[in-house]
N, C-alpha and C positions, 0 to 999 in steps of 0.2 A: 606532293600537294603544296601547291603555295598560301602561303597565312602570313598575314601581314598585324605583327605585333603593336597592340597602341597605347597599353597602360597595365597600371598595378591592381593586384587583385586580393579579396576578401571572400571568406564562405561561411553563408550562415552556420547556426546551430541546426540539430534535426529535434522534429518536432517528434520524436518517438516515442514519450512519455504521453503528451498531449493526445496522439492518435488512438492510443489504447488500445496498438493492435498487438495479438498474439503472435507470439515471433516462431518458425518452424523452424529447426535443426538445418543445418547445410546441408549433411550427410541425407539425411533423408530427402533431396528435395529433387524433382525430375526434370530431363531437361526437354522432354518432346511432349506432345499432346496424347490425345485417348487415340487420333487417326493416326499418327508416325507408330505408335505403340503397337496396331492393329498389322501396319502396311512391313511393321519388320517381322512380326511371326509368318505370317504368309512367307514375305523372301526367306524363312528359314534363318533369321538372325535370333541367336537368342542371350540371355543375359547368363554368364558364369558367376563363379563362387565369390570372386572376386570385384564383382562390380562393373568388372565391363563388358562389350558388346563382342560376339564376334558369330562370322557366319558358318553354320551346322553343317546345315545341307545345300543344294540348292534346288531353288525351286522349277518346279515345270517348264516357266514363262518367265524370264526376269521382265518384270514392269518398270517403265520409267517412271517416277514420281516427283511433282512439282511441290516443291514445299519453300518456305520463307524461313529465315536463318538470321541471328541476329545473332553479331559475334565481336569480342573487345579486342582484337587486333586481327589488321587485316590479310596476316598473315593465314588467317584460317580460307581467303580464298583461294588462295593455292594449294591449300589442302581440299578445298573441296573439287580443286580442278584436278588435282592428283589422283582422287579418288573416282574420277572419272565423271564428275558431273560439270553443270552448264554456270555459271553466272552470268545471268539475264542484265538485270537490274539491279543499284544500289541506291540504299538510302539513308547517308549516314553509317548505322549500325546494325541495320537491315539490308539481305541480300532474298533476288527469287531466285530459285537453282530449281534445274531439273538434273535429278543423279537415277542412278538405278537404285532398285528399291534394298540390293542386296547391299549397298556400300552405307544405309542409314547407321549402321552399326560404327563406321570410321568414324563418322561426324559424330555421334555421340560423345566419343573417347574422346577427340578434340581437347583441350582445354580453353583452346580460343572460340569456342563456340557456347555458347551462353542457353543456349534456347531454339529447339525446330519445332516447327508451327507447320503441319499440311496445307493443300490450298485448301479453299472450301468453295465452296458457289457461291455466284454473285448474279444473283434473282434482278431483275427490274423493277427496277420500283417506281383574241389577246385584242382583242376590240376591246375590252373593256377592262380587263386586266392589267394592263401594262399602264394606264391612267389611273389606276388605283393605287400603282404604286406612285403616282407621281411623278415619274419619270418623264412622261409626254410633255411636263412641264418645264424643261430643262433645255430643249431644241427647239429650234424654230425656222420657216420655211418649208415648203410643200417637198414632200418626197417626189423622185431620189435625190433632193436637192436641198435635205437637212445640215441644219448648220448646229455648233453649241453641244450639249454633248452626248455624242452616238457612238462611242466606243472608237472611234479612229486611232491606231497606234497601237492597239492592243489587239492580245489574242485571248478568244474563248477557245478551250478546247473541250468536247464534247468525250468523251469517255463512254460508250455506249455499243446498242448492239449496228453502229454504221451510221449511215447517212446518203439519202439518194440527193448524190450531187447535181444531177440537172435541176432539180426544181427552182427555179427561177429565184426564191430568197434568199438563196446560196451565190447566187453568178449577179456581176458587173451588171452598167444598164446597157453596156455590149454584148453582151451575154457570157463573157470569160466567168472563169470562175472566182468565188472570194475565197475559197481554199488555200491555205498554203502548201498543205501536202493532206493527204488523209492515208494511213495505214491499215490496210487488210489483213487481220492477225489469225485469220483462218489458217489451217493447218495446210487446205486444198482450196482451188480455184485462185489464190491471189495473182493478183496481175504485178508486174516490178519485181522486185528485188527487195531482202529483208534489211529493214536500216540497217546504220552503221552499228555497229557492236551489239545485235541481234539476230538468228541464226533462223526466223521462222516469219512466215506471213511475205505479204509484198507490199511496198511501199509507194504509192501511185505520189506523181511529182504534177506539177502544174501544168505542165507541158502535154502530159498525160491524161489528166483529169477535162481539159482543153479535148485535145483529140477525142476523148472521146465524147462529149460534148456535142461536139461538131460530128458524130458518127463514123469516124474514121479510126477506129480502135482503143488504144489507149487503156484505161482502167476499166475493171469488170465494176459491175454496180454490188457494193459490198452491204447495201441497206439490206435488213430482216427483219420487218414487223415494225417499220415505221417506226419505233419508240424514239430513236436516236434523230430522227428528223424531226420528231416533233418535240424535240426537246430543245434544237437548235434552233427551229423556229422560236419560240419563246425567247432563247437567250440572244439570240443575233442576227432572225431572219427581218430580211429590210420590206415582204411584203407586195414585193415586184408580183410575183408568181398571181393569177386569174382565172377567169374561165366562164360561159355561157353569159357571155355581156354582162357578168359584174365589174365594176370597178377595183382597180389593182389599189393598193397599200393601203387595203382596208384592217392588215393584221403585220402590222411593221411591231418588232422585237425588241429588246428592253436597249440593245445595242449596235443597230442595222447597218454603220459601217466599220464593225470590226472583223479582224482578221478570224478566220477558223481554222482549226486542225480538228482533224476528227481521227478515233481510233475504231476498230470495230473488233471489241477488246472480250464481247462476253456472247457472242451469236457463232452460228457455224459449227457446233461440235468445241468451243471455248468452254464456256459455263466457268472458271474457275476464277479468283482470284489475285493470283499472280499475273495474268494480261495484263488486268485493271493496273497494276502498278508498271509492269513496262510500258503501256502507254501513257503514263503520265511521266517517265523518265524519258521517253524520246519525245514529248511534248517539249517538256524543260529544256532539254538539249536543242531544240527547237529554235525557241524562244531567246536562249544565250546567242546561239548566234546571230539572232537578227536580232538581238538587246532591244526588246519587247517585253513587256510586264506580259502575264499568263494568268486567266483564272480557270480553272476548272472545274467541269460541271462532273459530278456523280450521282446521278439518280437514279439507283442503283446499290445492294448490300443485303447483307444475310443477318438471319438472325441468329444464327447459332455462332459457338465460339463466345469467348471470354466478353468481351464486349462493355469491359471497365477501363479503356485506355492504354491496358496493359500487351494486349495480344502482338506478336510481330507485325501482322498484318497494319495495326490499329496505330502501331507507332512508326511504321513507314511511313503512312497517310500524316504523320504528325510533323516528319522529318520534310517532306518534301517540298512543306512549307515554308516561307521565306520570303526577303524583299521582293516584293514584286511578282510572287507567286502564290497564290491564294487558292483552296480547296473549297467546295463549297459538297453540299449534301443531302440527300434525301432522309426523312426522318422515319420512315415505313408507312406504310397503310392499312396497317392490321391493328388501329385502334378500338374495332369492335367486333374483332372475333378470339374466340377462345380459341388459342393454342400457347396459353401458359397456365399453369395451375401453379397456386402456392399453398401456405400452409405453416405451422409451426411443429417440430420435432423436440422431444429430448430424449432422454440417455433411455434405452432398452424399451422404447416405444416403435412401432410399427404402426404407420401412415396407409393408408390407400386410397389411390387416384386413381378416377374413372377415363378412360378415352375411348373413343369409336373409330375405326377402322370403317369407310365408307365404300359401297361398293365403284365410286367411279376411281375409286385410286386404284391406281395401274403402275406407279413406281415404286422404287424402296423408300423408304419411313426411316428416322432417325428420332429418338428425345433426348436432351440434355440435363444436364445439372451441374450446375458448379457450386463448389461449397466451402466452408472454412476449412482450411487444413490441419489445424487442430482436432477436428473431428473425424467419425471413420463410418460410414452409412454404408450399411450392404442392399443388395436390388433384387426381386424377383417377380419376373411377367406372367400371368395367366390369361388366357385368351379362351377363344372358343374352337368348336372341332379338336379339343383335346389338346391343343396350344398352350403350354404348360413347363416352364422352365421347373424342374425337379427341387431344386431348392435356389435358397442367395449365394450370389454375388459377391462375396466380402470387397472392404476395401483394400487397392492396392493390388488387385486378381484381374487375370482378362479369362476369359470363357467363351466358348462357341456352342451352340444349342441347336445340332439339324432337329428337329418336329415335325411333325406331319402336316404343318401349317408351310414352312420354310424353314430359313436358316435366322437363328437370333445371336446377335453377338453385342458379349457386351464387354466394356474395357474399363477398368474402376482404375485411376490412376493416383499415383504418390504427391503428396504438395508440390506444386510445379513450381519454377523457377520465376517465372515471371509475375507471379502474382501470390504464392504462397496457400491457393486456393487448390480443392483437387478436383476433378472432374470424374463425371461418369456419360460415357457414352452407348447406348443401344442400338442396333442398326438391326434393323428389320432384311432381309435380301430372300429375292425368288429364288424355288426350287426351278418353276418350269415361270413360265410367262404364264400360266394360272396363277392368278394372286385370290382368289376365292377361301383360301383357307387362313390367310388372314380375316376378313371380312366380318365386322362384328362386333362387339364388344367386348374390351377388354381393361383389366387391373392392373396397376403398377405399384406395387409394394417398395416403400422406405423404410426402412430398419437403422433406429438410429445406436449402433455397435457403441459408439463416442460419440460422447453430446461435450464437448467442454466448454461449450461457447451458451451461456445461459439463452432462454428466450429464443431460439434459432429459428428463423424462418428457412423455410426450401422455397426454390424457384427453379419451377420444371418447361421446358419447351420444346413444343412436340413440332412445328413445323415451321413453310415461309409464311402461306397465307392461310386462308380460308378451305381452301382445294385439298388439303391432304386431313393430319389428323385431326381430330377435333378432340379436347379433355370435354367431359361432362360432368366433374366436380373438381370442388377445390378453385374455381375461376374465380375472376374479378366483376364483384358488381357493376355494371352498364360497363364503363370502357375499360380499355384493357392497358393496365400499366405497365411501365419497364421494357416494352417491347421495341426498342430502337436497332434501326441496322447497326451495321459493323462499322459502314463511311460514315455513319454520323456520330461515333461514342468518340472516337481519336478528340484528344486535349484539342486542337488545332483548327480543323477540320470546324465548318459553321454550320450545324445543324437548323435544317428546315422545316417546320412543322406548316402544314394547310389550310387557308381559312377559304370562306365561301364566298366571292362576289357575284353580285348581279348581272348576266348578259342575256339579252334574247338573241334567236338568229333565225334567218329564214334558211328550210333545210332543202337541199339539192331535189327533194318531189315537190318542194312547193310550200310547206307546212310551218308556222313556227316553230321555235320551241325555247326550252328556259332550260337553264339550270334548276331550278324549283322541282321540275319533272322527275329529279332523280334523286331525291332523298337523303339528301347528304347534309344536313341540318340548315338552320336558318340563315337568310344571307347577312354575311358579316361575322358569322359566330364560325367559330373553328370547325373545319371538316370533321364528319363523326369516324370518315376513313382514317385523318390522321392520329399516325400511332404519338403516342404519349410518354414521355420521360416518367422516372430519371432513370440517369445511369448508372447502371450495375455496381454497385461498391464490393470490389474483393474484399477480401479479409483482415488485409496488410494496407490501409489504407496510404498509409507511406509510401506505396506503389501505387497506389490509383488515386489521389487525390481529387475529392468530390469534385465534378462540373457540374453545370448545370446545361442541359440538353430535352428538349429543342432548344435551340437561343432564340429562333426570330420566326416570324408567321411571314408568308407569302401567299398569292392568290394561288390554287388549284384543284378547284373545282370546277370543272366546264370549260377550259381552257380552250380557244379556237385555234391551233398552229397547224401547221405544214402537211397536209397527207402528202406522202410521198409516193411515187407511181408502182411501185413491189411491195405496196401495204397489203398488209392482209384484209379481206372484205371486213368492214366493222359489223357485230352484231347486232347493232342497231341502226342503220340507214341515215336515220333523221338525226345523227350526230354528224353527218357530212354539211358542211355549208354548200351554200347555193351556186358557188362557183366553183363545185368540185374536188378543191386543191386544198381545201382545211379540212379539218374536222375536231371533234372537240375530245380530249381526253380531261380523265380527273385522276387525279392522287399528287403526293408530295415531290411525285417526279417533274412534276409538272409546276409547284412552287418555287425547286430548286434554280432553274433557268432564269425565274425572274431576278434572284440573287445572283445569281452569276451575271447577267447584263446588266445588275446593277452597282457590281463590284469594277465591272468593266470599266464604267459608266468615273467611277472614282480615281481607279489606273490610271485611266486616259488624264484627269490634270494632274494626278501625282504617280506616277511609276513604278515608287521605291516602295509604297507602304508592304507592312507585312501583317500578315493576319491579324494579328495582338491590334493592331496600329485599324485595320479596319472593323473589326469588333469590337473597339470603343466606339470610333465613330458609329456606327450602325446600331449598336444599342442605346449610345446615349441620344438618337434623333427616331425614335421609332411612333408611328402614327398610335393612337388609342381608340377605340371607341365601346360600345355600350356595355360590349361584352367582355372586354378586358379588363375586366374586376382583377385584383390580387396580383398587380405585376410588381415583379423585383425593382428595384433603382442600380443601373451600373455602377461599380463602386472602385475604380481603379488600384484601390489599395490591394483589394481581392478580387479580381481580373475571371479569375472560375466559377466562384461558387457566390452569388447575393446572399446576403440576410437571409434574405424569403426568398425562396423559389416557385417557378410555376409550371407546369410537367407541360400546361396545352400551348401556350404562346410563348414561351421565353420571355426576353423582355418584352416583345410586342409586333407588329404589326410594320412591315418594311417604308419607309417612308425615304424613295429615293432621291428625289428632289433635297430633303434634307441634308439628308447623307452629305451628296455631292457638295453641296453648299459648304459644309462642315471639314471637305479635305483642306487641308493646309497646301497652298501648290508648292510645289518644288522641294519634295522630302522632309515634310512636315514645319518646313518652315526654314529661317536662317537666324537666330537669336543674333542681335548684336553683342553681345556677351556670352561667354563659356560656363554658367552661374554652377555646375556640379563639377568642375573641374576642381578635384585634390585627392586628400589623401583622407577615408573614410576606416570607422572601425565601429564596434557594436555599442547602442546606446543601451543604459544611459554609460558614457564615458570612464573608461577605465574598467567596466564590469567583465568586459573578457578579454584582456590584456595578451599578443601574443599572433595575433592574427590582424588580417588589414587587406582593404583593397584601394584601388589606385583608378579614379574615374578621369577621365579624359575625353572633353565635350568637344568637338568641331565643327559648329553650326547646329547642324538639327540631330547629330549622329554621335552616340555615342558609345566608349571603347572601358572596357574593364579590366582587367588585372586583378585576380583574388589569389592573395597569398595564405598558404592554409598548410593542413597536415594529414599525410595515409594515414592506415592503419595501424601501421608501426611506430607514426611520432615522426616520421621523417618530412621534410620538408617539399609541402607541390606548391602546383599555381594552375589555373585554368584561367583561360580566356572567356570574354564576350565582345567581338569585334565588330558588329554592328547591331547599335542597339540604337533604332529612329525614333528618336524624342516626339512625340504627340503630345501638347496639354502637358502635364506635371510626368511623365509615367514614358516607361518606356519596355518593351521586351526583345530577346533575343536570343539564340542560341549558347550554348554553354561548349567550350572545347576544352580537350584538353592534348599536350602535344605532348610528345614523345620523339627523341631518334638523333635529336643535335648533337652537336658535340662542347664541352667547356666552353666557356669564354676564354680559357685560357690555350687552348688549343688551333689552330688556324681552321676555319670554317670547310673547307676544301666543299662545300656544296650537298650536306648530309644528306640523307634519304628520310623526311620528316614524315610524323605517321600522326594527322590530325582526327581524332575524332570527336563527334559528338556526344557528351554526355547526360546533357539535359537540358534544360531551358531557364532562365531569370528574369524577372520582373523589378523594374525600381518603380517605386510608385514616393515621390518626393512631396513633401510638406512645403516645404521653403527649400530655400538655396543650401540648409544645413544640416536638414534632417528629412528621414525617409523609410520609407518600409522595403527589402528586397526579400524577394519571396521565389523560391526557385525549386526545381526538380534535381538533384544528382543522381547518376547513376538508378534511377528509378525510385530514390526516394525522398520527397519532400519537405521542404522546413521555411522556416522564414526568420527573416532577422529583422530589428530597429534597427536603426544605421542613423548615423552622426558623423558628422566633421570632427577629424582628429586635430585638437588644436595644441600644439606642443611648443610654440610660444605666443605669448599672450598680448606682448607690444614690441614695439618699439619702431627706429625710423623706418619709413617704407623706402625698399629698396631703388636704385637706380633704376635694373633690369629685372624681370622676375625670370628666372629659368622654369616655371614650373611647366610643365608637358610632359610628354611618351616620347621618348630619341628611340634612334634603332642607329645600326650601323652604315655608314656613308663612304659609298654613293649609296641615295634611297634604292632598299629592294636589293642590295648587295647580299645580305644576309640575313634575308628573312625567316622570321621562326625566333630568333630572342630579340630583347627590350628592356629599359631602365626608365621607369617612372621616377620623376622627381618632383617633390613638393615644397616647397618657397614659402616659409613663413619669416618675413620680417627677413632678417642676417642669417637664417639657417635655412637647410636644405635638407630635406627628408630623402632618401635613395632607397627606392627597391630594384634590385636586377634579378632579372629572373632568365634563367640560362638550365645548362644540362650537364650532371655528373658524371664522370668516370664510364656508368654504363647507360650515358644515353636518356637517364631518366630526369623530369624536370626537376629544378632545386631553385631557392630561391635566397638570395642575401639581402641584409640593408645596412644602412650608413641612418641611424637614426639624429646624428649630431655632425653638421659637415657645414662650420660654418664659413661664412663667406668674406674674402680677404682678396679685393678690386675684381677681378673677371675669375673667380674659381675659388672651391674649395677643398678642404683636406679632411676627412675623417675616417675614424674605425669600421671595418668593414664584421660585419656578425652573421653565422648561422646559426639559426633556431629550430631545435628541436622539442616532442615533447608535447606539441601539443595534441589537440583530440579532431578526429574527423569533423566534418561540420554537420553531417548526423548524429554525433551523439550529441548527450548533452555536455555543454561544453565542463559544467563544475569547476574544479579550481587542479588543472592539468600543472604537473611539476615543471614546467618551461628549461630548456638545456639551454643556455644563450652562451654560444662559444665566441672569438675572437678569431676570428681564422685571417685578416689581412689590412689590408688599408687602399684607398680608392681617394685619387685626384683628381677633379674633375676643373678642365682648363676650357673657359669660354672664348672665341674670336667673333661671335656677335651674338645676338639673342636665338638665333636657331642652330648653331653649330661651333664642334669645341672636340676636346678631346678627354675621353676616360684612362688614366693610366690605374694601374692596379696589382696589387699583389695579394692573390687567393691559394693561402695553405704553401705557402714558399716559391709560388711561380707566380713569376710579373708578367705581364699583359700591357696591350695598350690597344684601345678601339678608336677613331674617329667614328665620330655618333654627330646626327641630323636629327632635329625637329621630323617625326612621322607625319607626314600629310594625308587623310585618308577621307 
């Protein structure tokens, strides 16, 4: 992998005292879920004396199984290729694999494997709308023949169950299509061939989707139940599409000429999870080739699973994010039905929770819980017809219960890895396709074995929507909290929550009708459908760091977009428009689109931005009105969580016209000046002596360098190599690299192994001082930050060296870099390169003063100090003398490093990095 080095780097302290969370033991902590747990007793995997996994017997049927894998070197995918399973998609430090269910035991044992997550399901979830957002305000001239901005240059991609590509909102005003490709990830029927580096579905091409168009073959029609067309109408249909002498672009889309891809990721015998992420990784793939900004719509997510930020799934969706690549979300619709019950436990107390079993449920049932890991809650179900689990459940036990009802299975698992939380899973499954002896009312017993956690709240959920179980005690007065999907909890990812506008419409018999008609509260006030935040806090806050979610309201209630020709008949008639070709749906799925064509809408005059970077914008310009009492203020400092939160609007109300106004063109702007460019460490000054980072400004983009310490005291560094300056603040990805070789060794072309570790925020005061606030490795901290200032006067130099050099010719040897800092006659040096085995190291030259075009000083490694999680306190500091380092200028951007580290001399030609 290519990584292009730009500066010195610094790592906060961790806020682990601050968060007050209870730490679990390593040894005890698990690395799969309650479903991996289930799906390896079936294959006959079972756990020995000794801790690890291996398989007994084998079973009847080996099962393939789709699961998500998140793993710290990538070495473990060749083990999982070994072990005979598939790698789909990557994200970062997320992979989707399909293996047989009997090798889940390999992967466990792994050590490069961190964590397995199963798929789970992934549920579904403008006449006057798309003017509400203000958007209509932004173009001008009569359709097709809009000018100003319509999404041009960009792509929405739709992530759904399809899209019926003839409908006219989709195709040219020749009738070609606006498609760039669309992929059919059905297992059976797809027409093409499975993209490049995926083994499943078919891939329909322009040429394709054209023929068949024109009725001459080509692509099969991949649309099922419309949702996925009428969701693209929303984001990007231009409105062409008519019928029985109405007038055409009466329902033109938040972004009518931008490009599409469509996936059809959860229809067909799909339902899972993992699609949803390999269509957005051949989206991206997409998108890089024709270097094209991408935002992507997901309306669309489950409510079960961890759904604090922490889960694989939840941190792919976080990873895939990026310049120029934006996620947006549905926030659920299940704001006013009971399918959560909560409640308080403590120590040797025994809870019970009522639910009903309805007779039109005809599938299996599942209820959840997740809980501190500290603690140890045992489970037992009573139902009716003699439906009677014998006794609990303890924790850390799996159990199966055939009954005369069916099969009850329940999975009580170990503090997991990812969040320190443990989980209890129940699964309801038919004996025959009689489900009648379910049917009825039933109890769910909590037994709190270990209460250590004072005051504990439970939080129990029994389904997606309304349709399956229902609790009958222990629920939330009027609406229902905490119930956010899965695509909307992810850090990254921009949660959409539903408000209510005004539209009438004449319906295809003839008849008006309103949104009013359908009860969905007053207009302008938030949908009573949309579900309501917040999100789920694990236990280990340091791993889940508070957000706040929903973040932003959009129109979707009554929404008029696209029916498409293979929809299924609506159950109500008079929600068709009078030309057929619309109809009206409501929920947040239907919100989400208008943020996606308005993200679009932003892309198009700036490119690069990246989530962080449209999330300020979009909350600091959001509309208000009567009902939007109690909203937050966006506060860049703290980028996640406001002061005050608000569970139904976020900050408020989508206001795109603002928005757009508000992007900066051309990657946030171009400062005349580099004003954060030096050498920074923790304020106030000198208080954590030892550590440092290295910023490096060029234009709007900015490049970090944090010199810091493992575990053991030895010396790292991680990168942030783009980080797009917005306003004062700026966010970006966190790496850390592995696999060089010395500086002192000849480069011969290493095999570099970059990954992602977490995310950074600088949120800057002035040009001197700033707050950086960052994720590592999954856990949280934040630092004051200051300019290290190490001399105080004197003359100002000729030329200033200060910048990020790398080795020359540019891109010769990329993967190490030497920041240098210029104050006055001296020059600050950090290099940061790779020891003996590969791993990164870091020196500096803290006095190298300067004598005509170059200078001469002591080269030092530092050991000794403390991770940037812990608290820093007052670490014994090693500071060795290991060599000496010359550095020779022949103009202001290039020179030469000579050097002797640990009795071996070197010498690099280095160039000013341009990035």
């Amino acid at each position: 992998m290519y990584l292009k080095l730009r500066r010195n780097y610094v790592l906060p302290t961790a806020l682990a005292l601050a968060l007050t969370a209870i730490s679990v033991s390593a040894a005890a902590v698990q690395k799969f879920d309650a479903k991996i747990s289930g799906a390896m007793t079936k294959a006959g995997v079972e756990k020995l004396g000794d801790g690890t996994y291996k398989l007994m017997r084998l079973p009847e049927k080996v099962e393939v199984v789709k699961i998500l894998v998140r793993f710290s070197d990538k070495k473990a995918l060749d083990g999982i290729r070994s072990a005979g399973g598939t790698v789909n998609s990557v994200f970062g430090n997320i992979a989707t694999v399909a293996i047989p269910a009997t090798a889940l035991g390999t992967l466990v044992s792994m050590d490069e494997i961190q964590y397995i997550e199963a798929e789970r399901a992934a549920p579904l979830r403008l006449n006057s709308s798309v003017p509400a957002t203000r958007a209509s305000l932004l173009r001008s001239g009569i359709s097709p023949d809009l000018t100003g901005a319509t999404g041009a240059g960009v792509i929405v991609g739709i992530v759904d169950d399809g899209i019926d590509f003839r409908h006219r909102s989709f195709r040219n005003p020749d009738g070609s299509t606006r498609l760039l490709a669309l992929w059919d990830q059905r297992a059976a029927g797809a027409a093409g061939s499975p993209p490049t580096g995926f083994n499943y579905g078919g891939e329909c091409t322009v040429q394709m989707l054209n023929d068949a168009i024109n009725g001459t073959g080509g692509c099969t029609q991949p649309s099922t139940g419309n949702h996925g067309t009428h969701v693209a109408g929303i984001a990007a249909g231009n409105g062409q599409q008519t019928g029985n002498g109405q007038a055409a672009y009466r329902f033109v889309g938040m972004a009518p000429k931008a490009d599409i891809l469509s996936s059809n990721s959860i229809a067909g015998g799909l339902g899972g999870n993992t699609p949803v992420l390999d269509g957005i990784a051949w989206m991206k793939a997409k998108a890089a080739a024709l270097g094209k900004p991408l935002v992507v719509n997901l309306s669309l997510g489950s409510y079960f699973g961890a759904r604090d930020g922490t889960s694989n799934y939840e941190q792919a969706l976080s990873n895939a994010g990026g310049p120029g690549v934006v996620i947006t979300s549905a926030a659920g619709n299940e704001g006013g039905d009971n399918i959560v019950a909560l409640g308080k436990i403590s120590a040797s107390q025994t809870v019970a929770t009522t639910f009903r079993w309805a007779t039109t449920i005809k599938a299996d049932q599942q209820i959840e819980i997740w809980y501190p890991g500290v603690n140890q809650y045992a489970v037992k179900l009573t139902g009716p017809n003699g439906c009677e689990m014998p006794d609990f459940v303890v924790a850390g036990t799996s159990r199966t219960f055939n009954l005369p009802c069916g099969i009850i299975e329940v999975t009580s698992t170990a503090p997991q890895a990812n969040n320190d939380d443990r989980q209890i899973l129940v699964s309801f499954s038919r004996i025959t396709s009689n489900v009648t002896g379910f049917q009825g009312n039933w109890t769910y017993e909590l037994r709190g074995d270990v209460v250590a956690t004072p005051d504990t709240d439970f939080f129990l959920i029994c389904g997606e929507d309304s349709g399956g179980l229902i609790f009958t005690s222990n629920t939330y007065p009027g609406f229902t909290l905490g119930i956010l999907t899965d695509t909307s909890t992810p850090t990254r990812t921009i949660s959409v929550a539903s408000y209510n506008t005004n539209f009438s419409w004449q319906t295809a018999g003839g008849a008006p009708n309103t949104p009013s008609n359908y009860n969905h509260g007053a207009i302008s006030n938030v949908s009573t459908f949309s579900s309501r935040g917040p999100r789920r806090n694990c236990s280990n806050l340091a791993k889940c760091p508070p957000v706040m979610k929903p973040e932003i309201a959009a129109p979707g209630a009554m929404i008029m977009s696209a029916l498409g020709q293979d929809a299924k008949t609506p159950s109500s008639p008079e929600t068709v428009e009078a030309d057929g070709h619309h109809v009206a749906y409501n929920g947040t799925s239907m919100a989400t689109p208008h943020l996606t064509g308005a993200i679009a809408l932003m892309l198009q005059k700036n490119p690069t931005l990246t989530p962080e970077q449209v999330k300020q914008i979009l909350f600091q310009t959001v509309q208000t009105n009567g009902f939007t009492t109690g909203l937050p203020t966006f506060n860049p400092a703290s980028p996640l969580m406001p002061a005050s939160t608000n569970n139904n609007w976020g900050y408020g109300i989508l206001d795109a016209q603002a928005a757009v106004n508000a992007v900066p063109a051309s990657g946030g702007g171009t400062p005349t000046t580099n004003p954060y460019t030096g050498l920074w460490w923790n304020a106030p000054a000198n208080s954590e002596s030892g550590w440092g980072m290295s910023l490096t400004q060029r234009g709007s983009i900015l490049f970090m360098a944090w010199y810091t310490y493992d575990s053991s005291g030895a010396p790292v560094w991680y990168v942030i190599t783009n980080c797009p300056v917005v306003g004062t603040s700026c966010s970006g990805d966190i790496f850390s690299v592995s696999g060089g070789v010395p500086v002192t060794v000849p480069w011969n072309n290493p095999t570099l192994s970059v990954l992602p570790v977490g995310r950074g925020t600088f949120a800057f005061a002035d040009a001197s001082n700033g707050v950086f606030t960052y994720t590592l490795n999954g856990v949280a901290g934040v630092k004051n930050i200051t300019r290290q200032v190490f001399v105080a006067s004197g003359t100002p130099p000729a030329v200033d060296y200060t910048s990020l050099y790398w080795a020359a010719p540019a891109n010769s040897e990329s993967g190490w870099g030497v920041s240098l800092t210029q104050q006055f006659g001296i020059i600050f040096v950090a290099l940061y390169t790779y020891d003996a085995n590969r791993k990164p190291i870091w020196y500096v030259v803290t006095n190298c003063p300067v004598v005509g075009n170059g200078c001469t000083g002591q080269l030092f490694q530092v050991n000794g100090g403390r991770i940037p999680t812990d608290a820093w306190g007052s670490p014994a500091l090693n500071v060795q003398p290991v060599g000496n380092m010359t550095l020779s200028f022949t103009d202001a951007s290039n020179g030469t490093m000579s050097f002797t580290i640990n009795g071996v001399a070197g010498s690099k030609v280095i160039t000013k990095q341009i990035f």
